[in-house]
C-alpha positions, 0 to 999 in steps of 0.5 A, a space after each residue: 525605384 520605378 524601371 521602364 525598359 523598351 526592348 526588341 528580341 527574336 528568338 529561334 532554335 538554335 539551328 537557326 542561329 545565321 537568320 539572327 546573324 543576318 538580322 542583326 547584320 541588316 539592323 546593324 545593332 543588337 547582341 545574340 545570346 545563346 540559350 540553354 535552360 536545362 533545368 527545363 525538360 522538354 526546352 530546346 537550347 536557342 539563341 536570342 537576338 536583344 535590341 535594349 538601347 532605345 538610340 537603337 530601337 528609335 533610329 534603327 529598330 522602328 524606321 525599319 519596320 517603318 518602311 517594311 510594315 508589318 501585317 495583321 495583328 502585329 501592325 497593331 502591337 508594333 504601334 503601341 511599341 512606337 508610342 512607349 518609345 515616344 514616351 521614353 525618348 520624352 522621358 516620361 517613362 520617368 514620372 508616374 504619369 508616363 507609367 501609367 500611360 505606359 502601363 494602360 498601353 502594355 495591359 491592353 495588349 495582354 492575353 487573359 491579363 496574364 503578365 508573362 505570356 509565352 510567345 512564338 519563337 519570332 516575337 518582338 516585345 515590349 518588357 515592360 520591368 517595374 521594379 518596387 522593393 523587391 517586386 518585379 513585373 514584366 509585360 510583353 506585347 508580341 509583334 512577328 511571329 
């Protein structure tokens, strides 16, 4: 089974913890999660902001980048992040023709092809979770940061 999820995070160290407070009071949606991976040496423990539902995300997410544009790059890849919404909300996401659309939007995004590309602290991403047996893929585009 194929599984195609939108979703919209912000991560910060973890003195940063009130700007996604103020964040998620402004989209009055999302979760924030604490993030601590010691097993890492050198990763500092942060917190995550996480917008998964795709109501959220095209009623709140969108329409507020919508009115506060984003710039550069950024305005781009928040551009492909709208048409994988259209696609989802149409429900094509669900046959593999919607996939492959979806796919060719997220690979042309990508750095060096490199399917798990680490970002900066602020991101706003498009994982894109393609789950086959026991393979799984994610691909995210960057829009802050």
């Amino acid at each position: 089974m194929l599984e195609v999820r939108l979703l919209f995070e912000i991560e910060l160290r973890e003195d940063d913890k009130r700007i996604l407070e103020r964040v998620k009071e402004t989209l009055d949606c999302g979760n924030i999660y604490y993030l601590n991976y010691e097993r890492y040496k050198n990763w500092r423990p942060h917190y995550k902001y996480k917008v998964s539902n795709i109501k959220d995300i095209s009623t709140k997410i969108i329409p507020f980048f919508q009115k506060y544009p984003l710039q550069a790059k950024k305005k781009h890849s928040f551009e492909k992040f709208c048409k994988v919404a259209k696609l989802i909300l149409a429900k094509r996401h669900l046959t593999n023709n919607g996939i492959e659309k979806i796919r060719d939007l997220v690979r042309d995004s990508l750095d060096a092809g490199n399917p798990h590309v680490q970002w900066e602290e602020q991101r706003f991403l498009i994982p894109i979770t393609a789950r086959q047996g026991s393979k799984v893929g994610s691909y995210r585009i960057p829009l802050l940061g």
